[in-house]
C-alpha positions as CSV (number, residue, x, y, z in Angstrom):
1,X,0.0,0.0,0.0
2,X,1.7,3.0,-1.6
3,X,1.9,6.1,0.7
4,X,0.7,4.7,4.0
5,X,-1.1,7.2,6.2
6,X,-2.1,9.9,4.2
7,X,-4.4,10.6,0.9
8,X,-6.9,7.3,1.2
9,X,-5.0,5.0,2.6
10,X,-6.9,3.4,5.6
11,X,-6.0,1.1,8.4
12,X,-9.4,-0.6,7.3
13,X,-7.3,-1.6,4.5
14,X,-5.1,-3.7,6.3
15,X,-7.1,-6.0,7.1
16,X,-9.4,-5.8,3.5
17,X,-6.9,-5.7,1.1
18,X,-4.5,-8.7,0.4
19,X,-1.6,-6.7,0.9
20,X,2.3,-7.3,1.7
21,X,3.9,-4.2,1.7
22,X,3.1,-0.7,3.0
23,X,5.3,2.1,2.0
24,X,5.6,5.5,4.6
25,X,5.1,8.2,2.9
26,X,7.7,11.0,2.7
27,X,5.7,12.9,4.8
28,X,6.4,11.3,7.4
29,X,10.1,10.7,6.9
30,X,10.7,14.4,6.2
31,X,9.4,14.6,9.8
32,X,12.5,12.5,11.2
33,X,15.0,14.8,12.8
34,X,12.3,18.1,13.2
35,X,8.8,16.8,14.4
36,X,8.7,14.1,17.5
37,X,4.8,13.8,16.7
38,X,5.9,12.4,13.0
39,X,8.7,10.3,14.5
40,X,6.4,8.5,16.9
41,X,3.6,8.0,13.8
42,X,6.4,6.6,11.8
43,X,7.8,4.3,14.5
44,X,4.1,3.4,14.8
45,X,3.5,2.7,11.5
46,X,6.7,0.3,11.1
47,X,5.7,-1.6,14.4
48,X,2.0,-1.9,13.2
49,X,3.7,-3.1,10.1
50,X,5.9,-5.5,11.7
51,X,3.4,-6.6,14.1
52,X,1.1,-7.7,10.7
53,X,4.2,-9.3,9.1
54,X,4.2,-7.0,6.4
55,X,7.1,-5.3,4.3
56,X,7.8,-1.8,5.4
57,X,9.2,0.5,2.9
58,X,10.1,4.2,3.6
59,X,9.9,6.8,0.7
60,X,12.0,10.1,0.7
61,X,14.7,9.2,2.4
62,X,17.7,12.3,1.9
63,X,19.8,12.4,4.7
64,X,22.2,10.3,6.7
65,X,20.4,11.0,9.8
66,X,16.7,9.9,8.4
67,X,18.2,7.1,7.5
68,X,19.8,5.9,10.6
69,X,16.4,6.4,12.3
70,X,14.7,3.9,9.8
71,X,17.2,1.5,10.4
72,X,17.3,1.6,14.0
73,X,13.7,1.4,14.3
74,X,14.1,-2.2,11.8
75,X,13.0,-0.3,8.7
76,X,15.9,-1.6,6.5
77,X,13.7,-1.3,3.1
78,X,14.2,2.9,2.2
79,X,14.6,4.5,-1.0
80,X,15.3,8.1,-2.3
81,X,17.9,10.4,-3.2
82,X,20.3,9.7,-0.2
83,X,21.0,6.3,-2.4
84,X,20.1,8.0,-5.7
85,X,19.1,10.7,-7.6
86,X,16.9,8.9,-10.4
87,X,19.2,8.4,-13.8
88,X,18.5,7.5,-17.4
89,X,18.5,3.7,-17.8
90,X,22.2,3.1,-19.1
91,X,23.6,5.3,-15.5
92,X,21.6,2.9,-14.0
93,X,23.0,-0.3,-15.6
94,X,26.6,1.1,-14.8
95,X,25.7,1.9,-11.1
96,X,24.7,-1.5,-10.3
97,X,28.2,-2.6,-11.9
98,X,29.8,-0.2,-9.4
99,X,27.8,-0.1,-6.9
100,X,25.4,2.4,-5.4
101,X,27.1,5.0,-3.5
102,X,25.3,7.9,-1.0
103,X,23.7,10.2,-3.6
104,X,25.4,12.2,-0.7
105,X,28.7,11.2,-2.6
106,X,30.3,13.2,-5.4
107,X,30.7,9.6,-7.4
108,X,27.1,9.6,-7.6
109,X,26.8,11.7,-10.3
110,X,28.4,9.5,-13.7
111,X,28.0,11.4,-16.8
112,X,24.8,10.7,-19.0
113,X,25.2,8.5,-21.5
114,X,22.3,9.4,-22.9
115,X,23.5,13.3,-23.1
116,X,26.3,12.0,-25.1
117,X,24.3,10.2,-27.8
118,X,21.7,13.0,-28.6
């Protein structure tokens, strides 16, 4: 369930829905770091999660220290531009060769192949 806890998304849902996965909105991970009422809803919503043996991804994860909340609150699935800016499919091809360094990293940033062939 894409965007947990905002928009439509209900906890109704949970149970309704054959669902394996709910993914925290960036909301809530913008929260992490400024607002303890959004840290304790997204440590909520990855217990709750956890509690209905359920994936738990985060969204909009940009800095170091939103990240080391996630993880030590046992949300290890997180995506967003602290891994990775989003590329063109042939920087993404070459990143998984090398690896995926912080988008925090100046390595991060390859040259487009794609600007050099147009």
């Amino acid at each position: 369930m894409d965007d947990f806890g905002t928009g439509y998304s209900s906890l109704s849902y949970i149970k309704k829905l054959p669902i394996n996965t709910l993914k925290i909105d960036r909301a809530f991970v913008n929260d992490i770091g400024n607002d303890r009422q959004g840290e304790a809803i997204t440590k909520t919503i990855i217990n709750m999660a956890q509690g209905l043996d359920l994936n738990v991804i985060a969204e909009g994860v940009e800095t170091i220290e939103q990240l080391t909340f996630l993880q030590g609150h046992h949300c290890s699935i997180v995506q967003g531009y602290y891994y990775c800016r989003p590329v063109p499919l042939q920087d993404f091809i070459a990143l998984q060769k090398i690896g995926f360094p912080s988008a925090n990293d100046d390595t991060i940033n390859p040259p487009s192949n794609s600007a050099a062939n147009s």
